[in-house]
NUSEBA-474519 format. One record per residue (C-alpha): residue number from 0; z, x, y. Coordinates in steps of 0.1 Angstrom, whole numbers, padded with zeros to 4 digits, always signed. Each point is the difference from the previous one (the first is absolute). Example, Ala and Ser with C-alpha at 12.3 -4.5 7.8 and 13.67 -1.06 7.14 Angstrom:
REM NUSEBA-474519
i c3 c1 c2
0 +0078 +0123 -0045 $
1 -0007 +0014 +0034 $
***
This chain:
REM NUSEBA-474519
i c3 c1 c2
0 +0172 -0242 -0325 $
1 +0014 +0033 +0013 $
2 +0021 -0003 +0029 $
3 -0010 +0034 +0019 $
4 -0038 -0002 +0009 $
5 -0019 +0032 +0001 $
6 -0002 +0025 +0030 $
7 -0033 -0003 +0019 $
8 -0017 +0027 -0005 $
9 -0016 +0025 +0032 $
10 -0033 +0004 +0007 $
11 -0017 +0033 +0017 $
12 +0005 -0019 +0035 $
13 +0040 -0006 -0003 $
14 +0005 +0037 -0006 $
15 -0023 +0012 +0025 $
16 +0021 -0021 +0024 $
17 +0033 +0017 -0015 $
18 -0014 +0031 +0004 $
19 -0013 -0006 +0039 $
20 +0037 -0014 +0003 $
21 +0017 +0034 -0014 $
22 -0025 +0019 +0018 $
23 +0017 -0012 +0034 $
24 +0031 +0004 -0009 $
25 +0001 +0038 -0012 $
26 -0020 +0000 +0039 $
27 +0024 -0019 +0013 $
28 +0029 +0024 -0018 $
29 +0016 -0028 -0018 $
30 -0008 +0015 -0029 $
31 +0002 +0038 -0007 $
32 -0035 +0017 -0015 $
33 +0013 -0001 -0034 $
34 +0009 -0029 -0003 $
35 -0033 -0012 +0014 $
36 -0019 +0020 -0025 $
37 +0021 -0014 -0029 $
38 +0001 -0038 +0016 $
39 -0038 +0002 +0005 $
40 -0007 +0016 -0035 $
41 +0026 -0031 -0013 $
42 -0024 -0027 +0020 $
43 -0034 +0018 -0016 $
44 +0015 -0008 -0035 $
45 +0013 -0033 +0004 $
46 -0007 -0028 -0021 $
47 +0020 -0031 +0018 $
48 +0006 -0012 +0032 $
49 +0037 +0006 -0007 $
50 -0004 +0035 -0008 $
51 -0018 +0004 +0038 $
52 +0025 -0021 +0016 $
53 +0029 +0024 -0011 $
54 -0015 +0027 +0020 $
55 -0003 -0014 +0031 $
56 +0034 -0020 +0002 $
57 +0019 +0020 +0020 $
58 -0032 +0004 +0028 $
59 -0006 -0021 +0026 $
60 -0026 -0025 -0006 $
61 -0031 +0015 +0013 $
62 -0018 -0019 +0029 $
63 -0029 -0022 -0007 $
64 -0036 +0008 +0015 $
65 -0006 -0023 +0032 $
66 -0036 -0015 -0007 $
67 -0020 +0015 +0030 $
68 +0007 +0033 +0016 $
69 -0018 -0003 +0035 $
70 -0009 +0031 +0019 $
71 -0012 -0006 +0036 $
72 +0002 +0032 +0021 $
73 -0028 +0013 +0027 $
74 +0009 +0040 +0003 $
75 +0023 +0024 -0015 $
76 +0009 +0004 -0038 $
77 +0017 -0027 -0023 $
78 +0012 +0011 -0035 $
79 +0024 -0015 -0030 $
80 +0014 +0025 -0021 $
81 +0023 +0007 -0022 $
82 +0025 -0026 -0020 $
83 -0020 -0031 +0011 $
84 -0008 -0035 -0016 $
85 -0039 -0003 -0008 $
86 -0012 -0038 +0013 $
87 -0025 -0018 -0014 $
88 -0024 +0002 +0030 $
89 -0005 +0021 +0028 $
90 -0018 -0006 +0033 $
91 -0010 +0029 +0021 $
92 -0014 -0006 +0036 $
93 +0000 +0031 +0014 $
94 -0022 +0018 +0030 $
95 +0002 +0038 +0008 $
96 +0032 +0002 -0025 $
97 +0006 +0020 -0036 $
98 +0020 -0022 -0023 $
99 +0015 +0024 -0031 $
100 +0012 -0026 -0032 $
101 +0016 +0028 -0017 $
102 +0004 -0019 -0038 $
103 +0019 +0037 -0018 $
104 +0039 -0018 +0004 $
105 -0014 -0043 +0005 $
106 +0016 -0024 -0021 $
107 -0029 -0016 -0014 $
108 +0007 -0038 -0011 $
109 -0036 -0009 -0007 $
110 -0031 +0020 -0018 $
111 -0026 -0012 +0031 $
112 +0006 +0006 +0033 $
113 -0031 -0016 +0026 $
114 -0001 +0022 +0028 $
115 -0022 -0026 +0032 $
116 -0012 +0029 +0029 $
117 -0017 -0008 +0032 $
118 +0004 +0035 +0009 $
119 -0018 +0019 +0030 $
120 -0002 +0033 +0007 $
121 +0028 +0008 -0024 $
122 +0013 +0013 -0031 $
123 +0014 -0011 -0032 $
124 +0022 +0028 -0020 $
125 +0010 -0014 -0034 $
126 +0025 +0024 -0021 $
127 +0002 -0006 -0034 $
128 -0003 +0012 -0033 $
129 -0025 +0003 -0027 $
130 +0017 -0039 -0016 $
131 -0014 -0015 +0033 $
132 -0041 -0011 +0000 $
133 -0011 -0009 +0030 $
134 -0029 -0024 +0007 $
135 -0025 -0001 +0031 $
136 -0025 -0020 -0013 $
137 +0010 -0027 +0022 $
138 -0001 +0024 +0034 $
139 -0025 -0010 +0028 $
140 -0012 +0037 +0013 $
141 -0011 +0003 +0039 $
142 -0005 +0043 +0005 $
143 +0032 +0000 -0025 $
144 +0007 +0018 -0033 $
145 +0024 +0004 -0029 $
146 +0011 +0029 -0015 $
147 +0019 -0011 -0034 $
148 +0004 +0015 -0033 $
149 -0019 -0008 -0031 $
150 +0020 +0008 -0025 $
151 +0019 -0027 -0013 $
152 +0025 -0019 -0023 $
153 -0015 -0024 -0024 $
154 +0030 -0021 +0006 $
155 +0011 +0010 +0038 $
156 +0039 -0009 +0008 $
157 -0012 -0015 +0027 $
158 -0034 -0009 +0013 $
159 -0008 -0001 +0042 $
160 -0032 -0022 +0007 $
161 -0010 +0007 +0037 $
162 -0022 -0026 +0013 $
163 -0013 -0008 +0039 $
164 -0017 +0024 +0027 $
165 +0006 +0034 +0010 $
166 -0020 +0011 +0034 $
167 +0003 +0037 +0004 $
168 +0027 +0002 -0024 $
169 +0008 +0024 -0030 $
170 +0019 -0013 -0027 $
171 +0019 +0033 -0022 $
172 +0017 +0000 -0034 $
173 +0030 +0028 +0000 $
174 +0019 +0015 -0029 $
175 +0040 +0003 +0008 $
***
């Protein structure tokens, strides 16, 4: 019986998480852009957990996604952007407001993101990339429209499902 046991090996979603991890921290300027580039191309190669953990030992941990992100605002604009954690869920109950989710610099800790809207006479900017599909299937439409791309990843980074009612609302997909 050997006395070491083998080194579990990563899967795509452990590097991904490195990689969002790094990400922030060559934002943050923990990290100088070198150094993230050769960390990062480290993390894409990796074969075991231990090989990941090396590169983010001297980082702080980064913070976990809160379940829910509720946004309740009547009025005015509302935006997350930049080095931000990426929740589960969120919940947007807006009236006469433009909320921007600006995905380009998000840590994402999850490849579906369920965004609930009870949104009225508003809009809904979404900037991502070409790795992130979005989904309106599940969108209730009252003199409302989308405007989103079609071109997409057969396996998006991350995949938004927007479900629940827009009334006189727009909902618009932005490149960063």
């Amino acid at each position: 019986m050997p006395s070491e046991l083998p080194e579990l090996r990563a899967s795509h979603e452990d590097r991904d998480r490195v990689v969002d991890a790094l990400r922030l921290a060559g934002g943050d300027g923990r990290i100088t852009p070198e150094e993230l580039e050769s960390r990062v191309e480290r993390a894409l190669l990796a074969r075991t957990q231990d090989e990941l953990t090396v590169l983010v030992a001297d980082l702080p941990a980064v913070p976990e996604a809160q379940d829910v992100l509720v946004v309740e605002q009547r009025g005015g604009k509302w935006a997350r952007a930049g080095h931000w954690v990426v929740p589960g869920r969120i919940e947007l109950r807006t009236q006469m407001c433009q909320v921007t989710l600006d995905f380009s610099e998000a840590a994402i800790t999850s490849r579906t993101l369920r965004i609930d809207t009870e949104m009225e006479q508003g809009k809904l900017v979404i900037v991502g990339g070409p790795d992130i599909a979005i989904d309106a299937v599940g969108l209730s439409l009252t003199f409302s429209r989308t405007k989103l791309r079609s071109d997409r990843d057969a396996d998006p980074r991350l995949r938004i499902e927007l479900v629940g009612t827009l009334k006189h609302a727009r909902v618009v997909e932005r490149r960063p």
